[in-house]
C-alpha positions in Angstrom: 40.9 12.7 49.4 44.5 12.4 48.5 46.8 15.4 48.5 49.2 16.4 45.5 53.0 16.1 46.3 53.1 19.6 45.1 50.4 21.0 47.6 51.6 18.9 50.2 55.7 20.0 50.0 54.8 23.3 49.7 52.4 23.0 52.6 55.2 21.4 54.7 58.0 24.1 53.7 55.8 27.0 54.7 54.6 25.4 58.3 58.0 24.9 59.4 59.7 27.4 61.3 63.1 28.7 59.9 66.0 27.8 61.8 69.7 28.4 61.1 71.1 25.6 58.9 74.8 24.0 60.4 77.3 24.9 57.6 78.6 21.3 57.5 76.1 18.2 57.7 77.2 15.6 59.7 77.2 11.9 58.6 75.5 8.9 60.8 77.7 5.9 59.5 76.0 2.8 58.7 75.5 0.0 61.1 77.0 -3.4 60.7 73.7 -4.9 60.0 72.6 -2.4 57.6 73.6 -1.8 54.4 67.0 14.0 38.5 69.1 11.8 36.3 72.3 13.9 35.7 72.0 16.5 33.5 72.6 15.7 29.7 75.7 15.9 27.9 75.7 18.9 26.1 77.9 19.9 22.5 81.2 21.8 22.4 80.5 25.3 22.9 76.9 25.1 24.7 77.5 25.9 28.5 75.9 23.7 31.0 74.2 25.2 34.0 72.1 24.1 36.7 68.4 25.2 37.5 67.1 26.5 41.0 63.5 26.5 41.2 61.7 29.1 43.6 58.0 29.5 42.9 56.7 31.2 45.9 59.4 34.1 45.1 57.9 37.5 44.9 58.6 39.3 41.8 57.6 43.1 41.0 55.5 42.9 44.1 53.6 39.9 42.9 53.5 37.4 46.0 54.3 33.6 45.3 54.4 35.0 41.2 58.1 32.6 41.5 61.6 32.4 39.8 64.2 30.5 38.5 67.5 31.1 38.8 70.7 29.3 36.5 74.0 28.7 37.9 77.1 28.1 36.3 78.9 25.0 37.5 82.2 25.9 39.5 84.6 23.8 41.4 83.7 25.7 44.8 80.2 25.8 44.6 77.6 27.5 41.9 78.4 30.9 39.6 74.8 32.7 39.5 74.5 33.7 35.9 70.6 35.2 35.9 66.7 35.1 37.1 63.6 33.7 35.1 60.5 34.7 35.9 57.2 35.9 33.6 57.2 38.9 31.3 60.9 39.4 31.3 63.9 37.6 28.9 61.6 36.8 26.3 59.3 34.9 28.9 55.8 35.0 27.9 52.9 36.0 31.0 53.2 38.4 33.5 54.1 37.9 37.0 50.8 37.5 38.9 49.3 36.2 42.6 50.0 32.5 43.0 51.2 31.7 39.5 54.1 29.6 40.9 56.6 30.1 37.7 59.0 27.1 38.5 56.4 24.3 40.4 58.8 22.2 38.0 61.4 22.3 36.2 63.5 20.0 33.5 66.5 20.3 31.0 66.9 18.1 27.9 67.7 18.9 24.3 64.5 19.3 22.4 65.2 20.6 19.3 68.3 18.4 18.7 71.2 21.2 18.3 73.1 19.4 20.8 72.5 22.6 23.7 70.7 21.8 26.3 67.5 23.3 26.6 64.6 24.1 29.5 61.4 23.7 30.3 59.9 25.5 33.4 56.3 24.2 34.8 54.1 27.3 36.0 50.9 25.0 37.2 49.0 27.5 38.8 49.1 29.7 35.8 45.6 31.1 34.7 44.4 32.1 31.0 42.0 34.8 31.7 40.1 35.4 35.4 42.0 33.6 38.4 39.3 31.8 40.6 39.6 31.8 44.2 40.7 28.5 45.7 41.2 26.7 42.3 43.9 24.8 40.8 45.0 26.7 38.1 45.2 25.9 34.4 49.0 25.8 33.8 51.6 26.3 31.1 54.8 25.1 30.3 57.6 27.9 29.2 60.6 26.7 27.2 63.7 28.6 26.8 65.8 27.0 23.6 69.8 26.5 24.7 72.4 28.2 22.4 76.4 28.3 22.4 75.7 31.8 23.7 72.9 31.2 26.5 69.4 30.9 26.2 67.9 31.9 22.9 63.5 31.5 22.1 61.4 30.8 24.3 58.1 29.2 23.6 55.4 27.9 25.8 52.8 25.2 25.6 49.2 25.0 27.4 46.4 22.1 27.3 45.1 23.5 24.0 48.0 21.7 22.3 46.5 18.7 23.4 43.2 19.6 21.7 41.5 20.5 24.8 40.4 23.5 26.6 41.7 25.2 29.7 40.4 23.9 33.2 41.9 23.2 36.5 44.5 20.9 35.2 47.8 22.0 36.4 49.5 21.8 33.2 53.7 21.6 34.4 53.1 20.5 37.8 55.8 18.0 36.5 58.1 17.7 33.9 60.2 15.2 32.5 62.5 14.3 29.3 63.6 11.4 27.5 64.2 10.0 24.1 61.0 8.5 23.4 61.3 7.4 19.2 65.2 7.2 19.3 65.8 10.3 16.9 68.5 11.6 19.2 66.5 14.7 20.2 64.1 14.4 23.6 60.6 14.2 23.9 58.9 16.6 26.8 56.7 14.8 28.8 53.7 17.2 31.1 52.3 15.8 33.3 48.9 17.7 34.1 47.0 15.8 37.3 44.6 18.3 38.1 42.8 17.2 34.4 38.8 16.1 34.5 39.2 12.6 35.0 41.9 11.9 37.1 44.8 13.5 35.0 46.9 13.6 32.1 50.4 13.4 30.5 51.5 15.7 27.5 54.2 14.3 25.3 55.3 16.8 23.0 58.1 16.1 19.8 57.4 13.0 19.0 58.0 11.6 15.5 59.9 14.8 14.5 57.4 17.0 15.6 58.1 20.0 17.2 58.2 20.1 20.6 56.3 23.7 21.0 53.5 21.8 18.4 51.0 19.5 19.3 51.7 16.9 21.8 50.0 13.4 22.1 47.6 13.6 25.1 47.8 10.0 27.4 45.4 9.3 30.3 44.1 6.3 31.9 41.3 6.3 29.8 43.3 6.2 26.9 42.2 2.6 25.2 45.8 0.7 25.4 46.2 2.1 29.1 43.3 0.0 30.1 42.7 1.7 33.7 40.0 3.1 35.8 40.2 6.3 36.7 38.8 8.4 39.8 39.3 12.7 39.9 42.1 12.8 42.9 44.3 9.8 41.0 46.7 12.7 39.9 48.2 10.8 37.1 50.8 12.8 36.1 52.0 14.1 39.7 55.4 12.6 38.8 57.0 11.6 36.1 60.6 9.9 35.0 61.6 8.7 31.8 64.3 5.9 31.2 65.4 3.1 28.9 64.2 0.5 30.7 64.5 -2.7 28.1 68.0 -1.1 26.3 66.9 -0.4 23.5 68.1 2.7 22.8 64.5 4.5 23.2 63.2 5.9 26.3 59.9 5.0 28.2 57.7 6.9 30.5 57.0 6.1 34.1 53.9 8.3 35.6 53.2 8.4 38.9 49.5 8.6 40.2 49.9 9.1 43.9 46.2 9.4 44.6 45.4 6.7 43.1 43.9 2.8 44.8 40.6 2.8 44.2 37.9 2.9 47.2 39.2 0.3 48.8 42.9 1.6 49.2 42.7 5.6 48.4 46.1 7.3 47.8 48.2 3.8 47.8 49.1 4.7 44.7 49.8 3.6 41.1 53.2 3.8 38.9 52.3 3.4 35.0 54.8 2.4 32.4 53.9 4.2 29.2 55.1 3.8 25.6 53.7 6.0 23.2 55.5 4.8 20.4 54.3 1.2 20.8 50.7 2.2 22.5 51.8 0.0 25.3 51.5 0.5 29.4 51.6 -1.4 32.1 51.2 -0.7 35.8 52.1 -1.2 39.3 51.3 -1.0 42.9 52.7 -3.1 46.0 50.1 -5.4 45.3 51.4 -6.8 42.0 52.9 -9.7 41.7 56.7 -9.8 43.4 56.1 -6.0 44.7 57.5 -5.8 48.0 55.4 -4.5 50.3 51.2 -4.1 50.5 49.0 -1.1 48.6 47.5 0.5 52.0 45.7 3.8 52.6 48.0 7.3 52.0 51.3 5.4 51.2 51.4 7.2 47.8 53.2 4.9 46.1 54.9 7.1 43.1 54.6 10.2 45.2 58.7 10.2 43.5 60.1 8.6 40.8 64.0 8.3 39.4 65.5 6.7 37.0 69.4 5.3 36.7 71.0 2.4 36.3 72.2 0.4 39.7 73.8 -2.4 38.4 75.7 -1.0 35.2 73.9 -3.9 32.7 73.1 -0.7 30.4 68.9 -0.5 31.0 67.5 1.5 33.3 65.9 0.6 36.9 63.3 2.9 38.2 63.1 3.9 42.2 59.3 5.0 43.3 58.9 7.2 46.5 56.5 5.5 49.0 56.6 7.8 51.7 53.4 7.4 53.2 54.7 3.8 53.9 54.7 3.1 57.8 57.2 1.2 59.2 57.6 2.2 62.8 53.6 1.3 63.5 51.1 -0.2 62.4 48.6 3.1 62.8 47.5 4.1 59.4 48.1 8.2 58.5 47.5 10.0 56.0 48.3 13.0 54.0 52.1 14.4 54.8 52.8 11.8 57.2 54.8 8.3 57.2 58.0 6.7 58.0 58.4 6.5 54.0 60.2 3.5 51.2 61.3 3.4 48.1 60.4 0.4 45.9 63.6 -0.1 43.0 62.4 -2.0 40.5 65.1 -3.1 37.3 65.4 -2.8 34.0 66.0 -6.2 31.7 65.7 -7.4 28.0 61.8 -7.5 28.2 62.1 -4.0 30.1 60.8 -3.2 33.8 60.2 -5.7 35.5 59.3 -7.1 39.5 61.6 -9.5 39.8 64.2 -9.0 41.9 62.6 -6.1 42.8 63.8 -4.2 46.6 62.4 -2.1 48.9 64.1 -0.3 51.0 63.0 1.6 54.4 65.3 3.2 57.8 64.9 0.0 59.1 68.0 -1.7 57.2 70.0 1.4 56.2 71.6 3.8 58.6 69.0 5.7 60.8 65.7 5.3 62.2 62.3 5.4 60.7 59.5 7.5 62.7 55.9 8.5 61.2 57.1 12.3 59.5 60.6 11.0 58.2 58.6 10.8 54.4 61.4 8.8 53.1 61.1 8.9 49.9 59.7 12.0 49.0 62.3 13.0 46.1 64.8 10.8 44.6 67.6 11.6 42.2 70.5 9.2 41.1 73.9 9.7 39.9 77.2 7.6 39.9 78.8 10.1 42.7 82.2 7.3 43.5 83.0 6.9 39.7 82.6 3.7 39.1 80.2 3.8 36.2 77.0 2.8 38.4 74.5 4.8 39.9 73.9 5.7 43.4 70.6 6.1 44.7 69.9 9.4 46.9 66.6 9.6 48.7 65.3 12.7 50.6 63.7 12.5 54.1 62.9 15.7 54.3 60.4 15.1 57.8 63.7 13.7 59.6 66.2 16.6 57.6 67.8 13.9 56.0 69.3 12.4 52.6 70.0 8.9 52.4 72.7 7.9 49.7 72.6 4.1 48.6 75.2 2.8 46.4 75.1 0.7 43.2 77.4 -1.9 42.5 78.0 -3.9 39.3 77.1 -7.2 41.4 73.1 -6.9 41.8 72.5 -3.2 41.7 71.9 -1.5 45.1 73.5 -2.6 48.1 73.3 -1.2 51.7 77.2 -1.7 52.3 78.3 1.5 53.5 74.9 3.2 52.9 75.2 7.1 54.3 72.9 9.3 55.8 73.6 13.0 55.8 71.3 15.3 58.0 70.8 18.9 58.1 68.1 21.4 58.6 64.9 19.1 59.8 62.7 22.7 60.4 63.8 23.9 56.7 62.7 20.4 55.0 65.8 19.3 54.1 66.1 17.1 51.0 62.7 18.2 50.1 64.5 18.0 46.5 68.5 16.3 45.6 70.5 16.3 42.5 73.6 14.8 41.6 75.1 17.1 38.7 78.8 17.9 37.7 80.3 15.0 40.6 78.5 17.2 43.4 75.3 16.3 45.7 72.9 18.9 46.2 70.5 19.3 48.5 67.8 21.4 49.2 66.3 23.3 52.1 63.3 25.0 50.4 61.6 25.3 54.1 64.7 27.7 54.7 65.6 28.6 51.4 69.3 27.1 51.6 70.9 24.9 48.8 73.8 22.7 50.5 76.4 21.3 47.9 78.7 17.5 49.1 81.6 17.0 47.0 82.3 13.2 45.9 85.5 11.6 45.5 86.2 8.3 43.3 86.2 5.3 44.9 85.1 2.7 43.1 82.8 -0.6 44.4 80.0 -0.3 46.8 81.1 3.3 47.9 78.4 6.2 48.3 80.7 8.8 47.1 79.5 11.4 49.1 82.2 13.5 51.3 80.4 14.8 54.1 82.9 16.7 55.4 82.3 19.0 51.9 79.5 20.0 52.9 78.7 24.1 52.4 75.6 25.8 52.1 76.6 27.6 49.0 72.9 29.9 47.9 70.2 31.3 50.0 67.0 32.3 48.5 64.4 34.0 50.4 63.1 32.8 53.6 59.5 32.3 51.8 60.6 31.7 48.5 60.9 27.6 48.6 64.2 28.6 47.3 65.2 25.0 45.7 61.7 23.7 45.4 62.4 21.9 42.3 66.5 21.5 41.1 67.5 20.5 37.5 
């Protein structure tokens, strides 16, 4: 049986033991032989922010009930402006037992009023009796931006897919994207504790609105064309990107547990187009996939999209970090040196060729069996230069690697950089790259670090590690910075 990423990160962050984290990080420079999507732009007058997911916080007593809390962006760090949680600010629910208000978290502007908007995943949400040791039903709260803050709030469940609650973990990820070209974003659910294997919600489509019914997507839909089996958790992860340049977004759906009986929990990455009833599908057994589909790699455990090479399509980066590199001796479950497969965007959209993968044992560090390379990924051009960096969590070794992109074939491991902190808090459990600043997470300790970047353009990471200051600190049990947006 394969684990969710969700249940295993969370799992992770609580069995570490809290340790002070340094209050700079220190960088391991590359060797000589190795080499969240930002947040959108928002109108005049809307104010940007950044979201700090903590869904084991206790709230009005209520253990693990969980919070978000928005920042203001600030040149020295964050400006907390105020808490989320259930049953307060227009919120709907009530703080409860386990509810985990914040398992995901995503901004994007829904309704099309040019203010950014967002959407917080409370998976373990249940409608009516909570049953012990289940995965809980789920439901997806958003809060509608305005030039003056955050204005309705609405919330979606499973019913608005025309079906009726069950252990689906409805919001255990979240993602948007453009999906019809309106100029509005869609919101994509993904719900991978659904009967079947899982699902993903996409909600806004064709002018709808995106508190209305959504359009319901599983791998038994007829144009997905894919077995299924009930711990594929399609939906654990989710990214959404322009992969073919179009000017229309496309979904990319992780299914972690995925393989079938002959590989469990390999893993399966699914390209979906709703608009043109059109997916395909990968694993590191399709054709030019580097790398081989093996037991508890989890290929998709992750997913990012930017673009590396500046050609104006998106590439997508897929978290393997089950991958073993340092051995040959199959693990499973939370363990693995960890990868990250990149493949690019082009005319005819995603596509293998050319395709990298990229492990500790060509960048700067080394890989060992509980590194989990790969276990969140964000991108963002930190060096200015109009090309995205790659920045991948090891959250096993306490690490974050940052790759750069370069106009001259995407990703490169010239001048690569690794930044290490808190290994017992789990950090880079989650990254983001908003506002020209790195952050990192250290939900295991409940400290969020911010790197400032500098310009520097070519194959540059961008990252200043000498920046580095731990600028929040949620509670110790909180997985303060769980999720980051």
């Amino acid at each position: 049986m394969s684990v969710s990423r969700t249940s295993a990160l969370l799992a992770v962050a609580l069995a570490t033991p809290v340790v002070a984290l340094p209050s700079l990080l220190t960088a391991s420079p590359a060797s000589a032989l190795a080499v969240a999507r930002t947040a959108p732009i928002v109108a005049k007058g809307c104010p940007a922010f950044v979201a700090v997911a903590s869904p084991y916080a206790t709230v009005n007593g209520k253990a693990r009930a969980g919070a978000v809390t928005l920042y203001g962006s600030a040149r020295n760090g964050l400006i907390p402006q105020k808490t989320l949680h259930q049953g307060a600010g227009g919120i709907g629910g009530s703080p409860e037992l386990n509810d985990s208000f914040g398992s995901a978290i995503a901004q994007g502007d829904f309704n099309g009023d040019g203010c950014t908007d967002l959407a917080i995943g409370v998976s373990e949400e249940f409608f009516g009796s909570r049953v012990p040791g289940a995965d809980g039903n789920g439901v997806v709260h958003i809060l509608f931006g305005t030039r003056s803050g955050s204005g309705t709030v609405r919330s979606i469940d499973v019913t608005k897919l025309g079906r009726k609650h069950g252990t689906d973990r409805f919001g255990a990820a979240l993602a948007a994207g453009d999906l019809d070209g309106d100029g509005d974003d869609e919101l994509i659910v993904g719900a991978p504790g659904m009967t079947g294997g899982g699902g993903v919600g996409v909600f806004g489509m064709n002018h709808r609105s995106p508190y209305g019914k959504g359009t319901l997507v599983t791998q038994a839909t007829s144009w997905v064309h894919q077995g299924r089996g009930q711990t594929d958790l399609f939906g654990e992860t989710l990214a959404a990107g322009d992969f073919n340049g179009d000017g229309k977004d496309e979904v990319a759906v992780g299914a972690p547990g995925d393989g079938g009986t002959k590989a469990p929990g390999s893993g399966v990455v699914t390209i979906i187009d709703p608009r043109k009833r059109h997916a395909s599908a990968y694993t590191q057994n399709s054709r030019n996939v580097l790398g081989s589909a093996e037991r508890w790699d989890a290929f998709g455990s992750d997913l990012a999209t930017g673009d590396f090479n500046a050609d104006g399509r998106d590439d997508l980066a897929i978290g393997v970090p089950g991958e073993d590199v340092s051995s040959t001796l199959t693990r499973g479950m939370d363990y693995g040196d960890g990868a990250v497969n990149v493949l690019y965007g082009s005319a005819r959209g995603l596509t293998a060729a050319h395709n990298e993968m990229w492990t500790q044992t060509i960048l700067a560090g080394i890989p060992r069996y509980y590194d989990r390379f790969g276990s969140s990924l964000a991108t963002g051009d930190l060096n200015g230069d109009k090309d995205d960096e790659l920045i991948v969590g090891a959250p096993g070794e306490g690490a974050v690697q940052v790759i750069p992109g370069t106009r001259s074939g995407g990703l490169t491991r010239n001048h690569n950089l690794l930044l290490t902190g808190d290994r017992t808090g789990a950090f880079g459990s989650s990254v983001l790259a908003e506002g020209g600043k790195l952050l990192i997470a250290s939900p295991g300790s409940g400290r969020l670090t911010v790197v400032s970047t500098k310009v520097k353009k070519g194959s540059y990471p961008g990252a200043v590690p000498g920046t580095a200051r731990v600028v929040r600190t949620g509670g110790r049990d909180d997985l303060y910075g769980y999720a980051l947006s």
